[in-house]
C-alpha positions as CSV (number, residue, x, y, z in Angstrom):
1,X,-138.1,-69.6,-5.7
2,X,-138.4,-69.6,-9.8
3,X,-135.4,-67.7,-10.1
4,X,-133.4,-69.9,-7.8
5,X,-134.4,-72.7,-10.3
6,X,-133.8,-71.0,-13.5
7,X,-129.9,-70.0,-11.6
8,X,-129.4,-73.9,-11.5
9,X,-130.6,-75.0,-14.8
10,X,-128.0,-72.1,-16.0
11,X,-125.6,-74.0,-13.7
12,X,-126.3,-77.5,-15.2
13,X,-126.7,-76.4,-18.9
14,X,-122.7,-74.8,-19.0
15,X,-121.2,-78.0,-19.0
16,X,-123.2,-79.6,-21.6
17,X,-122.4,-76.9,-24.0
18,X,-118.8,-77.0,-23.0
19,X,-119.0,-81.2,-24.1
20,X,-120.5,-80.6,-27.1
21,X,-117.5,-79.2,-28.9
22,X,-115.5,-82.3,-28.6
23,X,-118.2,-84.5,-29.2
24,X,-121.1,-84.6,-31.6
25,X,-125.2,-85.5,-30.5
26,X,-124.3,-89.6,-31.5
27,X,-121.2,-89.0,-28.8
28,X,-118.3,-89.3,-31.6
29,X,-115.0,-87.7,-30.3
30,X,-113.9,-84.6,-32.4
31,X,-110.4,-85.5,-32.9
32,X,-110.0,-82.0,-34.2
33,X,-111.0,-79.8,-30.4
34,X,-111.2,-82.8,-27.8
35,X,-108.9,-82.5,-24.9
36,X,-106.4,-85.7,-24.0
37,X,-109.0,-86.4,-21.4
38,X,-112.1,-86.9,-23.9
39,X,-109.7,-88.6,-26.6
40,X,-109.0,-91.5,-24.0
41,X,-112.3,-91.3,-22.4
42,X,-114.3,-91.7,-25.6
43,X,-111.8,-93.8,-27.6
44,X,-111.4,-97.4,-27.4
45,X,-107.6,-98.6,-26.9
46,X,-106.4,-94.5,-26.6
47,X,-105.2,-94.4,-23.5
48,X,-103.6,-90.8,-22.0
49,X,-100.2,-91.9,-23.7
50,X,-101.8,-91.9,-27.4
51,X,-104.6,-89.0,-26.4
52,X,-101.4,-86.6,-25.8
53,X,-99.8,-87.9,-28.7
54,X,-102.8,-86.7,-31.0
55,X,-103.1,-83.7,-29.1
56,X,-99.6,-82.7,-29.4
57,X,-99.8,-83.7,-33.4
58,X,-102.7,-81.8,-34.5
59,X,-100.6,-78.8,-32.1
60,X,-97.9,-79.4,-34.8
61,X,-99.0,-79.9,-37.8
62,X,-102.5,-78.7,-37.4
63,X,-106.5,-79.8,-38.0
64,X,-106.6,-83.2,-39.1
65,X,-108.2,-83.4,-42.3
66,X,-109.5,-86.8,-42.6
67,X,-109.8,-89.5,-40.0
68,X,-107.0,-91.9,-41.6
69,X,-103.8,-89.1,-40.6
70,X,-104.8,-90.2,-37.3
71,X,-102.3,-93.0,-38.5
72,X,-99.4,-90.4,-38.5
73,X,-99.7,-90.4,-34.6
74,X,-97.0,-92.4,-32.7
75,X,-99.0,-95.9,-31.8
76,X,-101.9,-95.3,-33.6
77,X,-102.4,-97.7,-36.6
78,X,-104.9,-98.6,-39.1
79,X,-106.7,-101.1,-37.0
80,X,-106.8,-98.9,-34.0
81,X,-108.8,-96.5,-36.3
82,X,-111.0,-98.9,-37.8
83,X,-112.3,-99.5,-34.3
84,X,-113.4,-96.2,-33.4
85,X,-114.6,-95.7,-36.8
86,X,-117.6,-94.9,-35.5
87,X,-116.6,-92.6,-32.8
88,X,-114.7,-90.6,-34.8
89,X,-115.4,-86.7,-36.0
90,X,-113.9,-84.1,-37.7
C-alpha cells in the first residue's frame, strides 16, 4: 500500500510545480510566463480581454522588463497597475 501512496503524492505534487512558474511562494502573478487564465485569475480588474492582450504583447515584443510597460498593453493604465502592485512579478 506505501507505494500506492507515494504514486498519489507524485500525482498531487505535478500541479503545484506546474503553478509555481507563473506565480511566486507570496502568490504574485509572473507577468513574464503566466497563461491568460492565471493573469485574470490572480489580477484584480484583468479580466480574459486584457490577460490576452498582455499575453499577446509580451508574444510581440517580448519579456517585460519592468512592471510599468504593462502600461503599453491596450486597457491597462497606470492605476490598474498600481493596484496589483503587489501581485505583480517579473
Amino acid at each position: 500500500m506505501s507505494a500506492d501512496k507515494g504514486t498519489t503524492t507524485a500525482a498531487v505534487k505535478a500541479p503545484v510545480s506546474a503553478t509555481s512558474k507563473a506565480q511566486s511562494s507570496k502568490n504574485r502573478v509572473n507577468i513574464n510566463s503566466a497563461s491568460a487564465t492565471q493573469l485574470a485569475n490572480g489580477l484584480t480588474g484583468i479580466g480574459a480581454k486584457k490577460a490576452q492582450a498582455i499575453v499577446e504583447f509580451r508574444s510581440t515584443h517580448g519579456k517585460f522588463k519592468n512592471i510599468n510597460e504593462l502600461s503599453k498593453v491596450k486597457g491597462i493604465g497606470a492605476e490598474l497597475i498600481a493596484k496589483n502592485i503587489e501581485r505583480i512579478a517579473l
